[in-house]
N, C-alpha and C positions, 0 to 999 in steps of 0.2 A: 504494500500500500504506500503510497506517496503521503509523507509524511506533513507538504506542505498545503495538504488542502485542511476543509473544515466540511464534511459533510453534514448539512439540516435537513429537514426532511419538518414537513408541516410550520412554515414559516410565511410570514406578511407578506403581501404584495411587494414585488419591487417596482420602487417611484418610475411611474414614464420619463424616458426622458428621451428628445429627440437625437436621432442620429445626423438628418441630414434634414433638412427645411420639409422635403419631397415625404418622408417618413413618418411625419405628424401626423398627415392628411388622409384619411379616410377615403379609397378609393371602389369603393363601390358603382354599381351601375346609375343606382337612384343619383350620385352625386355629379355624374355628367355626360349622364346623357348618351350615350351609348348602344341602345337599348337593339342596335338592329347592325347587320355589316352594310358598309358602303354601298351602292350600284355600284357594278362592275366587279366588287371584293368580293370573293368568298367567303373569306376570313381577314378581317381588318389586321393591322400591326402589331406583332406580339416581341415580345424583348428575350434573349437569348442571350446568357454567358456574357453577362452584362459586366466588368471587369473598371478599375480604374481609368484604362485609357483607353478602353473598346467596348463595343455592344453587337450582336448579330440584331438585326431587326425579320423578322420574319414575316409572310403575308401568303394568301391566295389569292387570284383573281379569278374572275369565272372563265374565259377565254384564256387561248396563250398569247400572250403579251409581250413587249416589254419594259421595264419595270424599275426604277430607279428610289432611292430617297433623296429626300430636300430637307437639311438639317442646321442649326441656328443656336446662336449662346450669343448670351449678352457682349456685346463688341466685338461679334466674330458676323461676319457677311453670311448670306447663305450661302451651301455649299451644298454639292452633289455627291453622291455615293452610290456608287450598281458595281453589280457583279462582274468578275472580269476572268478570262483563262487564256494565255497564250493569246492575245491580242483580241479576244472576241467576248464582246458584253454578250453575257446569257440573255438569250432572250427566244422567243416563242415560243415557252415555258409558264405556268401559273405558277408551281409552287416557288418562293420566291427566299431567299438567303443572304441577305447583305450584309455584311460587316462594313460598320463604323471604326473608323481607327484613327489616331493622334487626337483623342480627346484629351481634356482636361483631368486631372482625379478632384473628385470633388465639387462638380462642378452642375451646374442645370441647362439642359441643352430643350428643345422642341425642335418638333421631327412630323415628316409625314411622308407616306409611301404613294407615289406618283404612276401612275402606266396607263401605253396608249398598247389599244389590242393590232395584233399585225392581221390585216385581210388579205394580205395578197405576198406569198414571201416565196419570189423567184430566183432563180439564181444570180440574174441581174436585175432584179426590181423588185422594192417591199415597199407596200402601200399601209398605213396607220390608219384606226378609227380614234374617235375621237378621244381625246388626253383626259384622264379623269386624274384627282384626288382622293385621299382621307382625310379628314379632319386633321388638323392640329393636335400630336401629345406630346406630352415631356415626360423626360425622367433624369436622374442626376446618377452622375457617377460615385462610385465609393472612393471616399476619402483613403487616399493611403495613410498608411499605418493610422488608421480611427482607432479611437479608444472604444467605442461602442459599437453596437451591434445590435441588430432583432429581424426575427422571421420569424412565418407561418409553417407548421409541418401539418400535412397530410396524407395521409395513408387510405388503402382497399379504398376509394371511394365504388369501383368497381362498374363501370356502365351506368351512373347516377350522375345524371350533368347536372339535377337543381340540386347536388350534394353541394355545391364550390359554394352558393350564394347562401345557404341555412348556415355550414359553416363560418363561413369567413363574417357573416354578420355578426355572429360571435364576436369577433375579438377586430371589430369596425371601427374602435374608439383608443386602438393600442396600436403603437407606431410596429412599422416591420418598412424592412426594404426588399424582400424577395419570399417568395412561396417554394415551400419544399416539398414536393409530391412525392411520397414515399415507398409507392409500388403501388399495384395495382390498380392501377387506376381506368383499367379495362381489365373484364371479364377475358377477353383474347381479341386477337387481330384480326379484322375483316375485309376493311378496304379502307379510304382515304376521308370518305363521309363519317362513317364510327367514328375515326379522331374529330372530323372538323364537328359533329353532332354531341360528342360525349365528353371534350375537352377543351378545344380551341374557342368555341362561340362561346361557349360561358366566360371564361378565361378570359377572351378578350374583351368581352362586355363587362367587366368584375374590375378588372384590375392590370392585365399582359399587357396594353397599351404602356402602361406606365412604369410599372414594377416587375420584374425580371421573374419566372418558375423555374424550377430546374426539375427535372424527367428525371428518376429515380429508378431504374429498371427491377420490377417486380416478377416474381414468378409467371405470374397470367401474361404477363406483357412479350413474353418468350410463344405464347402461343397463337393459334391461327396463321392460316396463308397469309396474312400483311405482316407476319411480324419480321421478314426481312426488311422489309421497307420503312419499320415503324421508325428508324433513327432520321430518317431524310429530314423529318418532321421540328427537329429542335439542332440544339448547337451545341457540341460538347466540347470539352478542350481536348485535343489530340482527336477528336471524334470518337472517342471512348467512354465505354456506360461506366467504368471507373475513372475517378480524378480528384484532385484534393486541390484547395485552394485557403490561400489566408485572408480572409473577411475582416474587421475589429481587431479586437483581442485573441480569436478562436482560429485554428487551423482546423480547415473543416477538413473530414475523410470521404469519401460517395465511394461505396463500394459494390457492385454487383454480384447478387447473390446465387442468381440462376435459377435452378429448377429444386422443387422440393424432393422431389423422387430421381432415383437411382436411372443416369443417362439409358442403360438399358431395358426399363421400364416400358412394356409394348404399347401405350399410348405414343410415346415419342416415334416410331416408325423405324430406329436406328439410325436419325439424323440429328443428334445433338451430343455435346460433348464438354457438361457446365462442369465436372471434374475437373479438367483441363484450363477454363474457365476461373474457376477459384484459386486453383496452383498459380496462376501466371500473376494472379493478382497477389497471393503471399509472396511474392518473387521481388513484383513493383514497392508492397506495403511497407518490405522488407528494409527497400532502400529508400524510405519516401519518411520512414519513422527517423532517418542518421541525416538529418537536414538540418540546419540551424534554423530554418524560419518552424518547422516542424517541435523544436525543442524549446525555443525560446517564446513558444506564445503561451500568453497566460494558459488558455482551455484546449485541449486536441478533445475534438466532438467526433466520434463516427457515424453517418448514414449508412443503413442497411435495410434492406428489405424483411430477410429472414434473420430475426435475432440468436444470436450463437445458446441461447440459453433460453427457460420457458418455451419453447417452443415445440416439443416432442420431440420423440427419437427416431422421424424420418432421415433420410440420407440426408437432405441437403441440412436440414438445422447443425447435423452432428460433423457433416463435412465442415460447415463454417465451421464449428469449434475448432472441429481439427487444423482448419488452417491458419484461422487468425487471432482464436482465442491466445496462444502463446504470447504472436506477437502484441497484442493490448496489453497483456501482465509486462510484459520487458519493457514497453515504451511508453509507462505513464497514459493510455489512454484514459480521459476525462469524464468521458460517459458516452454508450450507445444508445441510439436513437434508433427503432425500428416499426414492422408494423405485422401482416400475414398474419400471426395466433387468428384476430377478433377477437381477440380479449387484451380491455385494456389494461394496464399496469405498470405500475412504478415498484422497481426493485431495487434497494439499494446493495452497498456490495455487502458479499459473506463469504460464506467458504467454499464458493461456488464460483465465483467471480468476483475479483477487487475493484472492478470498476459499477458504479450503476446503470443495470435496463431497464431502458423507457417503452413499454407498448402500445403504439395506438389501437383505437378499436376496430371495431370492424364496418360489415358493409351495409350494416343494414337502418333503417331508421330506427331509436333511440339505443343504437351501439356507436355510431361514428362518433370521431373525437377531430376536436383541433386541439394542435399544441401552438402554443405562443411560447417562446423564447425569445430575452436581451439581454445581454452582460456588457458590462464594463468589466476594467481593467483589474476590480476588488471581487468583483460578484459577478457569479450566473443566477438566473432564474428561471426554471422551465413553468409552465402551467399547463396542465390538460383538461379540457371544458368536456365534458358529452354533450350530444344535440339537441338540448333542451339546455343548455347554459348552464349546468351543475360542474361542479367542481369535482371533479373524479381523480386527480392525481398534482403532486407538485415536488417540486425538488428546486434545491438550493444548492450550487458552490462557491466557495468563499476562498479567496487566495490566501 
């Protein structure tokens, strides 16, 4: 056990306090307007891997198109941003991928996703309809080295799109700068409507315009014929369902947990291989714990899908132990954060595990949870609400 924490367990609120001006602000749909995607958009503007000095911006249009941003900060001109490969802007494409780069850290930009549909694309001649917009959104970048921090975690919403807006009103009046979706968040893969119907259009109506999600790959989300495709969908670093990042105070972990059941399990067909999967990832974790930004942050947080512990003694819960549970004991991890059981819970450490798990609930109405987390540079504080607003779980650490 790390001797320099202070574990509480059933303690006061921790005092709001803002991270970044944009973080205050209650971004629900009721608050602007939102409420439908552009003409022309399939899916309005959603934020991706939103980092100090870069952002993916994300979209659909209904035609193939092509498709640019037009983005703005106080004493900066506008300026353009679209996709580009070997000399050739993407384009007579819908689903739509842009990276923003040499931003500010810290800073409040407004942004909107621009495209004219291509009607006629010959080899020597492309003919445009006409030029559309999105509205106007902002969002601000992370302060480097911030002393604070706060986000939403969610888990199993499971093919329940009015899940994001019962939740997240929840905790509408407590600052966060990003949504953590914790698995599941579809039943399985089916085509590219599932996501824009069961994640994206709420998402974007809620709060993705503004505040960044991050794709947490869950069991379910390994399944169905889309689920090679499902990554096209969002923005990852290296483009991997694992990756670790320093936010705040917290070195965060995302780690992909794979399949519950044993890769030769005859519902899998003999095409999957998340053994391999998890290995590669204790390989990476291995070398990602001996970093100095990794040792020297106040909190090291893990995301996982499948919790190494409570969780039963299928393959995949006892695989994680087996492979990452060592490396959390050897490198001070500060607390896992998961979801899968449906049962939710707050474990703190024992003779089981010296670190604490967090489980969120499940799929169903009055099981689901939001968690709210903020720390500063002395304090963490977790809270988990159920979907009726009750206080079903909390934890505290204290430097």
């Amino acid at each position: 056990m790390n001797n320099r924490r202070n574990f509480l367990k059933q303690v006061s609120l921790l005092s709001v306090t803002a991270v970044a001006a944009n973080a205050t602000t209650p971004l629900l749909a009721k608050d602007f307007g939102n409420s439908s995607q552009k003409p022309g958009f399939a899916v309005s503007p959603y934020l991706q891997h939103l980092t100090p000095t870069s952002v993916y911006v994300m979209f659909i249009t209904d035609s193939a198109a092509y498709s640019w941003i037009e983005y703005e900060s106080e004493g900066v001109d506008k300026q353009i941003a679209y996709m580009e490969e070997d000399g050739l802007h993407a384009a007579y494409i819908k689903l739509n991928k842009i990276q923003i780069v040499n931003l500010q850290p810290g800073k409040t930009y407004r942004y909107r996703a621009c495209s004219k549909a291509i009607t006629l694309f010959d080899p020597y001649k492309l003919e445009y309809g006409e030029e559309i917009q999105t509205e106007w959104y902002s969002f601000t970048t992370p302060a480097t080295n911030a002393s604070q921090v706060s986000c939403v975690i969610l888990n199993d919403v499971h093919d329940s799109p009015t899940a994001f807006e019962s939740l997240l009103s929840l905790v509408d009046n407590r600052p966060y700068e990003f949504v953590m979706l914790n698995g599941d968040t579809f039943d399985y893969q089916t085509d590219e409507q599932q996501i824009i119907d069961h994640l994206l259009a709420p998402c974007t109506q809620l709060f993705a315009g503004q505040k960044s999600f991050i794709m947490v790959r869950g069991n379910h989300e390994t399944r169905g014929k889309f689920r090679r495709e499902f990554k096209n969908y969002f923005a990852f670093p290296d483009d991997r369902y694992h990756f670790s990042y320093k936010q705040g105070p917290i070195y965060w972990v995302v780690l992909d947990t794979g399949e519950d059941k044993p890769d030769d399990h005859p519902v899998y067909g003999g095409i999957v291989d998340f053994d391999a999967v998890r290995e590669r990832q204790g390989k990476w974790l291995s070398a990602i714990v001996n970093t100095d930004e990794y040792k020297e942050a106040a909190y090291r947080i893990v995301i996982m899908h499948i919790p190494p512990f409570h969780s039963g003694e299928w393959h995949g819960p006892m695989h994680c132990r087996e492979v990452f549970d060592p490396i959390f004991r050897a490198n001070n991890v500060d607390l896992v954060i998961s979801g899968h059981t449906h049962r939710h819970g707050v474990h703190p450490p024992d003779a089981d595990h010296p670190y604490p798990v967090v489980i969120g609930g499940g799929s169903k109405d009055g099981s689901r949870t939001v968690i709210h987390l903020e720390a500063n540079e002395t304090r963490l504080h977790l809270e988990m609400l159920l979907d009726d607003g009750k206080k079903v779980g909390e934890y505290t650490l204290t430097v």
